[in-house]
Each structure stands twice: as structure tokens, then as C-alpha cells.
C-alpha positions in Angstrom: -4.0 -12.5 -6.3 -2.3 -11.7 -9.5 -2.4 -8.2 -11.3 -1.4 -9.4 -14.9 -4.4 -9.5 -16.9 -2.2 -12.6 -18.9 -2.6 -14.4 -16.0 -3.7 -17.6 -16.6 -5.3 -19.1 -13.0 -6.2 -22.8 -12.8 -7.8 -24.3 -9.8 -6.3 -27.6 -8.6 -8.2 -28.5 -5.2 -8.2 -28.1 -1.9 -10.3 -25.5 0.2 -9.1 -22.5 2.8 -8.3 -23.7 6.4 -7.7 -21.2 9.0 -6.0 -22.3 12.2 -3.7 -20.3 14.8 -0.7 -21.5 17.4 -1.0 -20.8 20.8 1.9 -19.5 22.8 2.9 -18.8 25.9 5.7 -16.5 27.6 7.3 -14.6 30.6 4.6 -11.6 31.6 6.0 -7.9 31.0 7.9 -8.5 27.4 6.4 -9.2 24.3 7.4 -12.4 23.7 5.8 -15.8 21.8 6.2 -19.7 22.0 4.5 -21.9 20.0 2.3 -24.7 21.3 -0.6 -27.0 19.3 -3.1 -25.2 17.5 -6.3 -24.4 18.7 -9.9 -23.0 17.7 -11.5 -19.3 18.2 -12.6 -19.3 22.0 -16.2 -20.2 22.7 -18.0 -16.7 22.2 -18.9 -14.7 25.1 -22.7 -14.6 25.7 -24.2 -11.6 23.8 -25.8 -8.7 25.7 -28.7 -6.3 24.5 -25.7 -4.3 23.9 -23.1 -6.4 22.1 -22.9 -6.3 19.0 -22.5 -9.8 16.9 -19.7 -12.1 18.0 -16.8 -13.7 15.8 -18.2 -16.8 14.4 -15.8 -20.3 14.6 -15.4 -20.4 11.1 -15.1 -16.9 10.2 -12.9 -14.7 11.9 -14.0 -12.2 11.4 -17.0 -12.7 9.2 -16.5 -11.4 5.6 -17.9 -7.8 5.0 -17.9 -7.3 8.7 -17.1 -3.5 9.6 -17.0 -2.5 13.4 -16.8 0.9 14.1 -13.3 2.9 13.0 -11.2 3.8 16.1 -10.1 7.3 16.7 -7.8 8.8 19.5 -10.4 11.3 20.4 -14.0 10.0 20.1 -13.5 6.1 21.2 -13.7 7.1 24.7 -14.8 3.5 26.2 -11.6 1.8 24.5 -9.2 4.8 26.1 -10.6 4.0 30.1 -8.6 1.8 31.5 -11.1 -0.7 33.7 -9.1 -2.4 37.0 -8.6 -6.3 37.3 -6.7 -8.9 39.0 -3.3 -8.0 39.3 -3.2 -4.1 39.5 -2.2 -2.2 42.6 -4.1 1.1 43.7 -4.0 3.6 46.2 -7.4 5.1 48.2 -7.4 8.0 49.8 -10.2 9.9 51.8 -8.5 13.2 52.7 -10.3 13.7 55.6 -11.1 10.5 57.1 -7.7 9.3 57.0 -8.7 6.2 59.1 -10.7 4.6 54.9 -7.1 5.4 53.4 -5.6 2.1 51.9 -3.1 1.0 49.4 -2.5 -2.1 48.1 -3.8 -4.8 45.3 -6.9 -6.1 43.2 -7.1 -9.8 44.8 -8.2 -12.7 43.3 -12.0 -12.1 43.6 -11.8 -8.5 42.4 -11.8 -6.9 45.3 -9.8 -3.9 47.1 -10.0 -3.9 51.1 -10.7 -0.5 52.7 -10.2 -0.3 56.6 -13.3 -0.8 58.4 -15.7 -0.8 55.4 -14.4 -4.2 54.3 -13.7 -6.0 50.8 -15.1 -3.5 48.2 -15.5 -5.1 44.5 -13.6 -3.5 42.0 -13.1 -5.3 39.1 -14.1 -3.8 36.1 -14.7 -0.3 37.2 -12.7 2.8 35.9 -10.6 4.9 38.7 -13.3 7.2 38.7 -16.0 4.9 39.3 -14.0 2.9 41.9 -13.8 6.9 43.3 -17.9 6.8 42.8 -18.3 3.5 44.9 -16.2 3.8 47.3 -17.9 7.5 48.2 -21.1 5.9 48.0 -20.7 3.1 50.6 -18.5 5.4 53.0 -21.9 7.6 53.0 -24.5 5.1 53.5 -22.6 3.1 56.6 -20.4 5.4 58.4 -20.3 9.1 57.4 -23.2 11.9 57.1 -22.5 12.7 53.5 -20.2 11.0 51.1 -16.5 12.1 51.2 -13.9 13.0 49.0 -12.5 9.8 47.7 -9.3 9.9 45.9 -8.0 6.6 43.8 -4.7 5.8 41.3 -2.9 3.2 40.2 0.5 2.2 41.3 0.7 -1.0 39.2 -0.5 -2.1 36.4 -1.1 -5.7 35.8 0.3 -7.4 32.6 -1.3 -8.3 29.4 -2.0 -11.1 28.7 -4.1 -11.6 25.2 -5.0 -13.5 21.8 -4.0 -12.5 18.5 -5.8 -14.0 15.3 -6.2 -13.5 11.6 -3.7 -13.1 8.7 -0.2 -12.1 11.6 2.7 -14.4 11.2 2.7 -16.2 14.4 -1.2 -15.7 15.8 -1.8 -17.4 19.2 -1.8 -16.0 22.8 0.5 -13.6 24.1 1.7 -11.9 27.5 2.8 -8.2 27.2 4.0 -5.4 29.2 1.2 -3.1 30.6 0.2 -0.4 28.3 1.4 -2.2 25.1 0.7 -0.5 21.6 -1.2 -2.2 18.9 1.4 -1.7 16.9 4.1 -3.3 18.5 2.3 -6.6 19.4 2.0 -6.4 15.5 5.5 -6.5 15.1 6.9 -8.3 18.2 4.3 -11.4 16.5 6.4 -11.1 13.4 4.0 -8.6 11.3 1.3 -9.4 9.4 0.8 -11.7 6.2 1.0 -10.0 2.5 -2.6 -10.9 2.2 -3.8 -8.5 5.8 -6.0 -5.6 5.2 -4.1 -3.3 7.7 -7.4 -0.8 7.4 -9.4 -3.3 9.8 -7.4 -4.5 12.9 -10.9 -5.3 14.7 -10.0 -5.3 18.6 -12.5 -6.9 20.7 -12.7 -6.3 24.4 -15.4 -7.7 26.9 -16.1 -6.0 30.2 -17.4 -7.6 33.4 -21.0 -7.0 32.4 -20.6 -9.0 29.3 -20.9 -5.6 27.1 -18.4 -6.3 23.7 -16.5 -3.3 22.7 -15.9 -3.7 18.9 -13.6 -1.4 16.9 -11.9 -1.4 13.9 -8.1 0.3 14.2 -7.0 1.9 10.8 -3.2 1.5 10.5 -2.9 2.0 6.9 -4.5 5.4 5.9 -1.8 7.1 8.4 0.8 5.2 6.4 -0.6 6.8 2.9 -1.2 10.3 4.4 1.6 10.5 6.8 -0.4 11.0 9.7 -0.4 9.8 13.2 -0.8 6.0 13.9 -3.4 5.4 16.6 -2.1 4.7 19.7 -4.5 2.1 21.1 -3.1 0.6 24.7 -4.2 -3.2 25.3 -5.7 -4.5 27.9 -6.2 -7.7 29.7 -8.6 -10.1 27.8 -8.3 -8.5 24.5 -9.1 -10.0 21.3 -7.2 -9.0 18.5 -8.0 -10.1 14.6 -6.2 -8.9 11.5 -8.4 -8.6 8.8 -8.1 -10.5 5.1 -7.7 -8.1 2.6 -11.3 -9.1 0.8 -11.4 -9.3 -3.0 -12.9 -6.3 -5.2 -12.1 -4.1 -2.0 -8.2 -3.7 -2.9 -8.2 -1.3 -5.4 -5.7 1.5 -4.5 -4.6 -0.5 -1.7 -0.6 -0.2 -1.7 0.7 -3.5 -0.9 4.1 -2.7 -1.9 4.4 0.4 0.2 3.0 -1.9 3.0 5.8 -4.7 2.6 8.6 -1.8 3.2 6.7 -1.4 6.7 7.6 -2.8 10.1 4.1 -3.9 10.5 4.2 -6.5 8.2 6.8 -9.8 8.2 10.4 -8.8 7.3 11.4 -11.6 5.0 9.7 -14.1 2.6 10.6 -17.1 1.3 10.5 -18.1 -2.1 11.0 -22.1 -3.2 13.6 -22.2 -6.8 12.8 -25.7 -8.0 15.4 -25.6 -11.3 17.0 -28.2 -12.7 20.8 -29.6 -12.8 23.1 -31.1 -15.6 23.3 -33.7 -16.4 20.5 -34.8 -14.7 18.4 -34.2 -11.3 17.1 -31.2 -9.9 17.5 -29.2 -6.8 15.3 -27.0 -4.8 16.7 -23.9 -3.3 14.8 -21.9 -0.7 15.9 -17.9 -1.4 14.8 -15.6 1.7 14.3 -11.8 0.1 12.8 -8.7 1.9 8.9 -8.7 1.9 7.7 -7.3 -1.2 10.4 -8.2 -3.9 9.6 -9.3 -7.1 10.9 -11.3 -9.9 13.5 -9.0 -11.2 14.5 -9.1 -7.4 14.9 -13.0 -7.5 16.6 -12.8 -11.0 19.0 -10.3 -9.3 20.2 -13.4 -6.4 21.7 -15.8 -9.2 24.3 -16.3 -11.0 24.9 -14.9 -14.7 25.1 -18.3 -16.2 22.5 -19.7 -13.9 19.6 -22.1 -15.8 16.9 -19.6 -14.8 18.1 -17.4 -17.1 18.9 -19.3 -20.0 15.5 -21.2 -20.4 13.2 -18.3 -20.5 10.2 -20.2 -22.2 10.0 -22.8 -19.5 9.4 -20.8 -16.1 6.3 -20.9 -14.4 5.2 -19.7 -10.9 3.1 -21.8 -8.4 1.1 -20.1 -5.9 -1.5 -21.5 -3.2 -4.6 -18.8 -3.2 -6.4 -18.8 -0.4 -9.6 -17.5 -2.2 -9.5 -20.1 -4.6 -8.6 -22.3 -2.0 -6.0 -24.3 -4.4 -3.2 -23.7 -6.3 -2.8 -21.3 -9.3 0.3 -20.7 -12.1 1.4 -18.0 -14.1 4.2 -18.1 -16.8 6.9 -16.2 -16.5 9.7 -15.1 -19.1 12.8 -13.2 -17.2 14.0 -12.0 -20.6 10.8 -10.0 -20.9 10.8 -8.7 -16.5 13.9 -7.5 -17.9 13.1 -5.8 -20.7 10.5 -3.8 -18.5 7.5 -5.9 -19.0 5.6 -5.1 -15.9 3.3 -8.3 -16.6 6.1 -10.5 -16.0 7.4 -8.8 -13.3 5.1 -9.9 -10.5 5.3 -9.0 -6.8 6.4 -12.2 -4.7 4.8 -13.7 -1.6 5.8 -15.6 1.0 6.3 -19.9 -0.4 5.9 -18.6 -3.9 7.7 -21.8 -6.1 9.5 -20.9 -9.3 9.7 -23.7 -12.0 12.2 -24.0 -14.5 11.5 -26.4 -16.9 8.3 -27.6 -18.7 9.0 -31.1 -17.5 9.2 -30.8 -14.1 5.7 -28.4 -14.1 4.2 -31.8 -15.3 5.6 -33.7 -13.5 4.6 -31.8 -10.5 1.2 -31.7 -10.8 0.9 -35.1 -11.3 2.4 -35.7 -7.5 -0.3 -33.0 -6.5 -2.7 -35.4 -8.2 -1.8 -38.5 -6.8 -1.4 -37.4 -2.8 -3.7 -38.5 -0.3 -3.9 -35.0 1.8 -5.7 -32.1 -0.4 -3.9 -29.0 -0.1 -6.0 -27.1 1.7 -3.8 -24.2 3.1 -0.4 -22.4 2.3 1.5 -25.0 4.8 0.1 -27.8 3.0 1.0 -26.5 -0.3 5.1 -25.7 1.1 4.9 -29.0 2.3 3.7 -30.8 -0.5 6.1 -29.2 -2.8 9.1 -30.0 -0.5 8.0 -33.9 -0.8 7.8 -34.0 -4.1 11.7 -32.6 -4.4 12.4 -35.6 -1.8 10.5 -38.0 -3.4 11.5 -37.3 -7.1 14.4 -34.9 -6.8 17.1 -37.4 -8.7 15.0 -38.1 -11.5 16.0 -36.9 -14.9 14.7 -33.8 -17.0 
């Protein structure tokens, strides 16, 4: 949303559609392809334990708050639970004979010599240690021995990555893979993600749901150590909306100089030529520019500048779920006029010329798809240059 109090917001149509793109890549690097889009997975089952699951509609639900993450006290996200894939090593110092190395198979098991298939899956090294010691002591030893268990592999990652990212969808990683750098191998986040509330969700064997929410903002203000939370298999990860009346004192511009949020945006210039027509440029500027920044791209004697009464700014606003204008006067963004000098987001359209701001709204008016979402809205825009783009100002 707008900061300018002039701001003058008018609601066309259209309603808020979330979707994500699925992708899929070669295990061990953090890498993405896109495929069709796809809906929130069917929840898992609650437990007495769990707490509420991710509704299909509203990921996550607004005014949801899971419990903050920290390095120190969030011991059951730091234990690292076994699973297809990972390699271990047993060893029963003195009954040499139960020693066995080798891998978590396809049922979730680990074999030991002579006691047989032993399921693992799920279980922490020191409970696989517990189990192990347990069944040695029932069956074939007087007392339960030393029992002695560590990893050798580690299986990949492979995970799902929703809310306001870039390019959401499912992703492979290498083993031990910080939040972070998922974040910025999936092209950052969106200018409208609350980077407070990166809600992992993680559901163990028992169909317990581990919910927390990992705060990578507040390090970024205090200059303090990010939280390094290590993925697992099966993880859920959602990046938060920032909600509206809870993003007071929240820094966006600070954020958009950050490598956790996309790099570039890109805003649409539709301006018009002489003697006729109009053209529609697409300017790519570093996340969080604004409209001195634009200004700055073009040409002393370009149009922009000249007709500083006639320049508006289209924007699709997910929270009103349609689109909304502002005008703008770059005389007065560069005279210092804060009002006029707003902060850009990504598919942003600039208008030059009174005209074509009619005339534009009338296409919106006439379409048969509502614009429903910030595609839809680029889209739309882009028809209407191809549609009408040769007609005179």
C-alpha cells in the first residue's frame, strides 16, 4: 500500500488469488524448474498434539502466530530425525558381532547382524542408540549394551516452499540447507513478505506438527545473528503477507537492499510518441527504487518529464484485490516532495498522458477475465498496448 496520505485509491475489481508453481531439480543443489500450478497439499491429519493445520485458502491463516524460533530453546526443530536415504554407522563396542554400517532402506529400516531389520525412521541418533540397546537386551544379551550410532550420509532435501517468495513450488536441496539460502536460491521474497514470520512446518512419523515461526528481520534492524535453521526432508515452508495495520516501523526499504528479497523489479512505462501512437517500455531497477529512481533512467528531453500534470501510477493491490492509482508530478519528486516520491514495486505501470489513463480503464472495463491477481493485471496491461498501441493521443 501507499504511504501518501494524497493518495487517492479506487477499487476497480477483481479479488486476491493465490497459487504457486511446482518445480523440480537435480538432488544436492538448490536449484528450481517450473511446472503447472498446484494447490496447498491435503493437510496432514491433526494429533492431540498438533497444533491447527494450514487451511487451502489461507496460507497461512491471517493473524496466525506459531511460536518464534530461537537457536537455543527450539530444541525439537535442531534434532535431526533419520529417514530414507541417510547412511549410519552402529557400533556395540563390545559385542562386535551387532556392529553394522550402512543405509535407511525403503521401509525405514537399518539391518543389524543377527537381530534383524530394526525400524528407524523417524528416530533421533540417540534414540536409534535407545532402541537398538533395548532389543540387544531383551533377545540376546544379559543387560543392554553400549550402543554407539552416527551418520555418514545425509539424505537430500527435498521440500515445498509457499507464500509471498518469487518462484514458490517444490524444491530439492543439499543436506543441511539454511533457511536463508533456499530464500535466496528461490529468487527472494515479494515486497509485500513479512520476513518476521517465515512459519516452517515439519511433520514427524507420529503425525506430531512442529510449527515455528523464524524471525529474519529483527536480526537485520539490530544487527544480530540470523537464525540458522537446517531443513529437513518433508518441510513446509510459508512466507508470510505482511498484514495491514501490523507494518508500522516495518523497514521495507532496508529490506529491498537485502539478499533475501528479489534483486530486480520491473516497472511497465506506458508514454506516449509524436506524432502519434504510444509505446510501452518495461524498465528493470534494483528492488526498492522509487520514482526519482525511474525519472533518473530517461532521457532529458524525454515526455515523462515534460507533461508533469498528466502522470499517474497503476498498481494491482492484493488487499483490495483490484487495481488502485495515484497521481504523480516528477517536477514536485524533484523538488523533494516526499509524497510524490513513492517507493516502486514489482509491475508497477506509469501513465503519461490523461488520455491514455482513460482509455485504459475502459479496456479493463470491457475484458472478459477480472483481474484477480498481479499476473492478471501485467497481462492485461500488456494487451491493451497490443490491442491499442497505434492509436492516437
Amino acid at each position: 500500500m501507499f504511504k501518501s496520505k494524497k493518495f487517492n485509491q479506487y477499487l476497480l475489481f477483481g479479488c486476491t488469488l493465490t497459487f504457486a508453481v511446482m518445480g523440480t531439480t537435480t538432488p544436492r543443489t538448490l536449484t528450481h524448474r517450473s511446472l503447472p500450478a498446484f494447490g496447498p497439499p491435503n493437510p496432514t491429519p491433526e494429533t492431540p498434539s498438533a497444533p491447527p493445520s494450514f487451511q487451502r485458502d489461507d496460507i497461512p491463516p491471517q493473524g496466525y502466530s506459531p511460536p518464534t524460533y530461537n537457536d537455543e530453546s527450539s530444541k525439537q526443530f535442531l534434532l535431526y530425525r533419520l529417514g530414507v536415504g541417510d547412511s549410519i554407522s552402529v557400533t556395540v563396542p563390545n559385542f562386535p558381532e551387532f556392529s553394522s554400517s550402512g543405509p535407511v532402506d525403503a521401509e525405514g529400516t537399518f539391518l543389524i547382524p543377527i537381530l534383524g531389520r530394526v525400524p528407524v525412521k523417524g528416530l533421533t541418533l540417540d534414540e536409534v542408540e535407545t532402541k537398538i540397546s533395548y532389543e540387544l537386551g531383551q533377545k540376546y544379551l544379559k543387560e543392554q549394551p553400549e550402543v554407539i550410532a552416527v551418520i555418514s550420509t545425509l539424505r537430500p532435501v527435498r521440500l515445498i516452499l509457499l507464500g509471498e517468495i518469487v518462484r514458490p513450488g517444490y524444491y530439492n536441496a543439499a543436506p543441511n540447507t539454511l533457511l536463508t539460502d533456499l530464500l535466496t536460491t528461490a529468487g527472494g521474497s515479494t515486497g509485500k513478505a513479512d520476513l518476521r514470520s517465515v512459519i516452517v512446518r515439519r511433520t514427524l512419523v507420529d503425525g506430531t506438527v512442529l510449527e515455528e515461526a523464524v524471525d529474519l528481520y529483527t536480526p537485520l534492524i539490530k544487527g544480530t545473528k540470523i537464525p540458522e535453521f537446517r531443513l529437513q526432508e518433508g518441510d513446509s515452508v510459508v512466507v508470510s503477507r505482511l498484514e495491514v495495520g501490523k507494518d508500522t516501523g516495518y523497514d521495507r526499504a532496508l529490506i529491498a537492499r537485502t539478499t533475501l528479497i528479489q534483486p530486480t523489479i520491473t516497472v511497465k512505462l506506458l508514454v506516449p510518441l509524436i506524432p502519434s501512437g504510444r509505446i510501452l517500455r518495461d524498465v528493470v531497477v534494483p528492488n526498492g527504487s522509487d520514482f526519482l529512481d525511474i525519472l533518473a533512467t530517461l532521457p532529458s528531453t524525454d515526455v515523462l518529464r515534460i507533461k508533469s500534470d498528466e502522470v499517474s501510477l497503476l498498481r494491482f493491490d492484493p488487499e483490495k484485490g483490484g487495481v488502485v492509482t495515484q497521481k504523480l508530478n516528477p517536477r514536485g519528486a524533484l523538488r523533494g516532495d516526499i509524497a510524490q516520491n513513492v517507493m516502486l514495486e514489482d509491475q508497477d505501470v506509469i501513465i503519461v498522458s490523461r488520455t491514455v489513463l482513460g482509455e485504459i480503464f475502459a479496456f479493463f472495463n470491457i475484458i472478459t477475465q477480472p483481474i484477480r491477481d498481479l499476473q492478471t493485471f501485467s497481462t492485461t496491461v500488456t494487451n491493451f498496448q497490443n490491442n491499442f498501441g497505434n492509436n492516437n493521443n
